[in-house]
Backbone as ProteinMPNN parsed JSONL, in Angstrom:
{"seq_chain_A": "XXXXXXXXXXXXXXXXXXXXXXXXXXXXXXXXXXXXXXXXXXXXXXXXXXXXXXXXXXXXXXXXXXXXXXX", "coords_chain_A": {"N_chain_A": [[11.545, -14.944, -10.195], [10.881, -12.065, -12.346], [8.368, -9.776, -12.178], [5.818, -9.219, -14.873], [5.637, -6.676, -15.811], [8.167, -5.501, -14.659], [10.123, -7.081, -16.806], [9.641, -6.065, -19.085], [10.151, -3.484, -18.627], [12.976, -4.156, -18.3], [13.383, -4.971, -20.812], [12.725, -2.517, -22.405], [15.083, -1.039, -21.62], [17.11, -2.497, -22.297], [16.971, -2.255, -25.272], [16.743, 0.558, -25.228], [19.828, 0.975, -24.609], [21.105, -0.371, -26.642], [20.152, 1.093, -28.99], [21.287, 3.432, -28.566], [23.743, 3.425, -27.861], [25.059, 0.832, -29.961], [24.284, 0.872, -32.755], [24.566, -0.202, -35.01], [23.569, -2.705, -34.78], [21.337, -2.533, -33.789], [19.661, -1.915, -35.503], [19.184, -4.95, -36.677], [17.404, -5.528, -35.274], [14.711, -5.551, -35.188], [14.364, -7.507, -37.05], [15.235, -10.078, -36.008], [14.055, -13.093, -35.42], [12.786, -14.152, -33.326], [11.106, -11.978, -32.703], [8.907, -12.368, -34.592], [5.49, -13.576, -34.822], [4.403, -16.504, -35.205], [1.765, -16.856, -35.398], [-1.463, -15.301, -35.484], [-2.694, -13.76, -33.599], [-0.952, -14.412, -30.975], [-0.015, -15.686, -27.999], [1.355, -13.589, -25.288], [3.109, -13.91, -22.897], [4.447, -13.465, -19.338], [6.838, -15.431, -19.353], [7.296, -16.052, -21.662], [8.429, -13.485, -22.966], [10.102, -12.622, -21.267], [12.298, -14.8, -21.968], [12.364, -13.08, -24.831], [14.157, -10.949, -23.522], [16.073, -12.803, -22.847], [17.304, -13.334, -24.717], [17.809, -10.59, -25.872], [20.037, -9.864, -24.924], [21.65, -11.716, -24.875], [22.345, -11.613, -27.382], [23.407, -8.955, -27.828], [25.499, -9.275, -26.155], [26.894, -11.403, -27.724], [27.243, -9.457, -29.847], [29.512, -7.724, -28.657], [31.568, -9.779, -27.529], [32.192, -10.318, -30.717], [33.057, -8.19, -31.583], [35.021, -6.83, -29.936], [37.693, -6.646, -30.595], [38.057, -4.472, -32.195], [37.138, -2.404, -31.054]], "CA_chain_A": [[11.377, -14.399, -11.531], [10.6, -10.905, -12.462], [6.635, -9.757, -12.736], [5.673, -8.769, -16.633], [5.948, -5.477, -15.71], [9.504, -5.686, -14.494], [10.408, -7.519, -17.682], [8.821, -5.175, -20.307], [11.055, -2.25, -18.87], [14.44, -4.112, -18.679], [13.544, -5.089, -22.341], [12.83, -1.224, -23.722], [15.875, -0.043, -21.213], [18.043, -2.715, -22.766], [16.88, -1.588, -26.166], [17.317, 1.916, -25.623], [21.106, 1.3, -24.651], [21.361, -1.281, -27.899], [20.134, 1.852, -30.102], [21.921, 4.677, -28.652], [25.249, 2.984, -28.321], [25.262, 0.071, -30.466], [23.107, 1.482, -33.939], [24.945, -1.134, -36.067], [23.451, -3.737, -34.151], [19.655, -1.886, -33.887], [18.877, -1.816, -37.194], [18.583, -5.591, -36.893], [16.555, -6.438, -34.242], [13.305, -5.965, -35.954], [14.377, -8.604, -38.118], [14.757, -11.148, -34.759], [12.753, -13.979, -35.9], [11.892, -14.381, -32.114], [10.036, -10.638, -32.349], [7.895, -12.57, -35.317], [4.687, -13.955, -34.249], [3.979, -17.292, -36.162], [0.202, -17.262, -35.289], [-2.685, -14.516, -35.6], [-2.612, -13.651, -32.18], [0.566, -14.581, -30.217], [-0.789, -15.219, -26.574], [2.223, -12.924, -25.08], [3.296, -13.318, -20.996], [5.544, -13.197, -18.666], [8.133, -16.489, -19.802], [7.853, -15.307, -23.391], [8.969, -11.988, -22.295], [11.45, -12.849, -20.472], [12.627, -15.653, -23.06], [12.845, -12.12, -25.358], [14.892, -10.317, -22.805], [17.453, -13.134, -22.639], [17.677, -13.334, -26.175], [18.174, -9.54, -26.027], [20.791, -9.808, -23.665], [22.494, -12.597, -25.717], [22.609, -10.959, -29.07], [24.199, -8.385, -27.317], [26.845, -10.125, -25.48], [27.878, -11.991, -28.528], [28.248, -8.596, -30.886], [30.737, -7.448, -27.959], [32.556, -10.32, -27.49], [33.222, -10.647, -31.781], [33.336, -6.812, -32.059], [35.846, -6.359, -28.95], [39.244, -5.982, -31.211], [37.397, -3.861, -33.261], [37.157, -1.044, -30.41]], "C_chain_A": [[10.679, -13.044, -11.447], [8.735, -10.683, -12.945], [6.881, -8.877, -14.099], [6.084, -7.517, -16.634], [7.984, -5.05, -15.721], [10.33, -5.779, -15.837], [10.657, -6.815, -18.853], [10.025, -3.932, -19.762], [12.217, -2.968, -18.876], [14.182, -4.259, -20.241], [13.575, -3.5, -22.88], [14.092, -0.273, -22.914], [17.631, -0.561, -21.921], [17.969, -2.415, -24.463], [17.318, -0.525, -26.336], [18.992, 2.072, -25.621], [21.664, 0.734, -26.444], [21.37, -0.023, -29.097], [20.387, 2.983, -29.86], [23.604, 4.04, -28.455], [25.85, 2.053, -29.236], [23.971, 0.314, -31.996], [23.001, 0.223, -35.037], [23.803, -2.297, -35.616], [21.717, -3.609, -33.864], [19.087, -2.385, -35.009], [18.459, -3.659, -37.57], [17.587, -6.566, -36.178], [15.284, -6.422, -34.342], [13.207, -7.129, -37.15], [14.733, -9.861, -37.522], [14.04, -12.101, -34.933], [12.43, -14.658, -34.447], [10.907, -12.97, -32.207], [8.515, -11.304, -33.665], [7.405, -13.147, -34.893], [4.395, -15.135, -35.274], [2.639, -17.574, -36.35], [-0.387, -15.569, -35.503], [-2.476, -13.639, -34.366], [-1.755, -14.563, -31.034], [-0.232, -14.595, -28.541], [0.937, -14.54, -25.841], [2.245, -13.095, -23.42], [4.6, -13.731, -20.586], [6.987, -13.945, -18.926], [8.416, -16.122, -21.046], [8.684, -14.034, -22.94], [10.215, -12.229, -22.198], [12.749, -13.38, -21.024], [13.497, -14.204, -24.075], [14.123, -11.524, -24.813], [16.101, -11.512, -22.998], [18.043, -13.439, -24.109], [18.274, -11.95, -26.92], [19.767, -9.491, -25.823], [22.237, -10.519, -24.776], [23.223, -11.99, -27.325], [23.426, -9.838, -29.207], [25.86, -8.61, -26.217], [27.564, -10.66, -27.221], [28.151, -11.205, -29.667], [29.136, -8.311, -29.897], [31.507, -8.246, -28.181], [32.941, -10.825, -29.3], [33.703, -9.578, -32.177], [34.453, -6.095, -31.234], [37.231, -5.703, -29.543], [38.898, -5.136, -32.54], [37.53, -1.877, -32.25], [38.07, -0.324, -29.967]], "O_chain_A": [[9.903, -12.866, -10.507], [8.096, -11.297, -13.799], [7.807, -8.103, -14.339], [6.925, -7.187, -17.47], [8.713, -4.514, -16.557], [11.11, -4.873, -16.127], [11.68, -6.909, -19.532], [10.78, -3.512, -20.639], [12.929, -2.392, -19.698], [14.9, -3.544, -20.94], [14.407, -3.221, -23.743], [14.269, 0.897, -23.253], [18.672, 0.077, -22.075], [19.087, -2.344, -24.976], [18.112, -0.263, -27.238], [19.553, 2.924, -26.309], [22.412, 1.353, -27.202], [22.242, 0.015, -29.964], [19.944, 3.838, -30.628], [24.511, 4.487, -29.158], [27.048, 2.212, -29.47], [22.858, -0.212, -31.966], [22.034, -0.221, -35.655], [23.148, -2.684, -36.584], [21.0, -4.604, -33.757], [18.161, -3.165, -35.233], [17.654, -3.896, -38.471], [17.174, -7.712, -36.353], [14.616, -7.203, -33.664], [12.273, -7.473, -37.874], [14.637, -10.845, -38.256], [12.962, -11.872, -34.386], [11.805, -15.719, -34.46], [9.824, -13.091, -31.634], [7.387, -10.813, -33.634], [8.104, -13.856, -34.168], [4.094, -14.687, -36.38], [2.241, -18.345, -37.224], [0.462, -14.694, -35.676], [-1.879, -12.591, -34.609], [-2.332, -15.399, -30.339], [-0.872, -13.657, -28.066], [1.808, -15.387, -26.04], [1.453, -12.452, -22.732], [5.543, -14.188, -21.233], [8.063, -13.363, -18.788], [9.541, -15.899, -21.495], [9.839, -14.187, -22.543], [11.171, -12.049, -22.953], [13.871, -12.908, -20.841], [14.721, -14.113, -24.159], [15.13, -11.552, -25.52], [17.183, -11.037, -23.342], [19.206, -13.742, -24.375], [18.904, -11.911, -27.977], [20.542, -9.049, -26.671], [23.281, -10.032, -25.209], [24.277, -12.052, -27.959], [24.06, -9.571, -30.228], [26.871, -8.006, -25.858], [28.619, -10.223, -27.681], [28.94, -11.62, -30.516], [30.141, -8.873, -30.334], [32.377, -7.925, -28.99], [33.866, -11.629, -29.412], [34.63, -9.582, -32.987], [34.867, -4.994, -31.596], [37.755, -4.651, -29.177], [39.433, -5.214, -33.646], [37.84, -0.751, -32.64], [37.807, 0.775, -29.478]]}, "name": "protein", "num_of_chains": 1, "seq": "XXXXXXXXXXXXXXXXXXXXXXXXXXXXXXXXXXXXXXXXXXXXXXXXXXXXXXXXXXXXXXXXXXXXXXX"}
């Protein structure tokens, strides 16, 4: 498994591709109800993270594959 560090940049490198090629698809990932914290203080590490990232990953895979006959 990847150290936190590791993690934290594929997440803002798979972001940055999400909101320079895919904009439609940006605009709702602050609205992610995994990016909301249900507590005060969220203890935040490395499996959460990561958890994020494949949820990134995912949300992105499945606008391609319904948006494909679209391109």
């Amino acid at each position: 498994m990847n150290d936190l560090s590791t993690v934290l940049e594929e997440i803002t490198q798979l972001t940055n591709t999400i909101e320079t090629n895919y904009p439609e698809l940006y605009r709702f990932l602050d609205e992610n109800p995994i990016t909301i914290p249900t507590n005060d203080h969220p203890h935040v590490n490395q499996i959460i993270m990561q958890d994020y990232l494949e949820s990134l990953k995912q949300l992105l895979n499945h606008h391609l594959e319904t948006h494909k006959n679209c391109i």
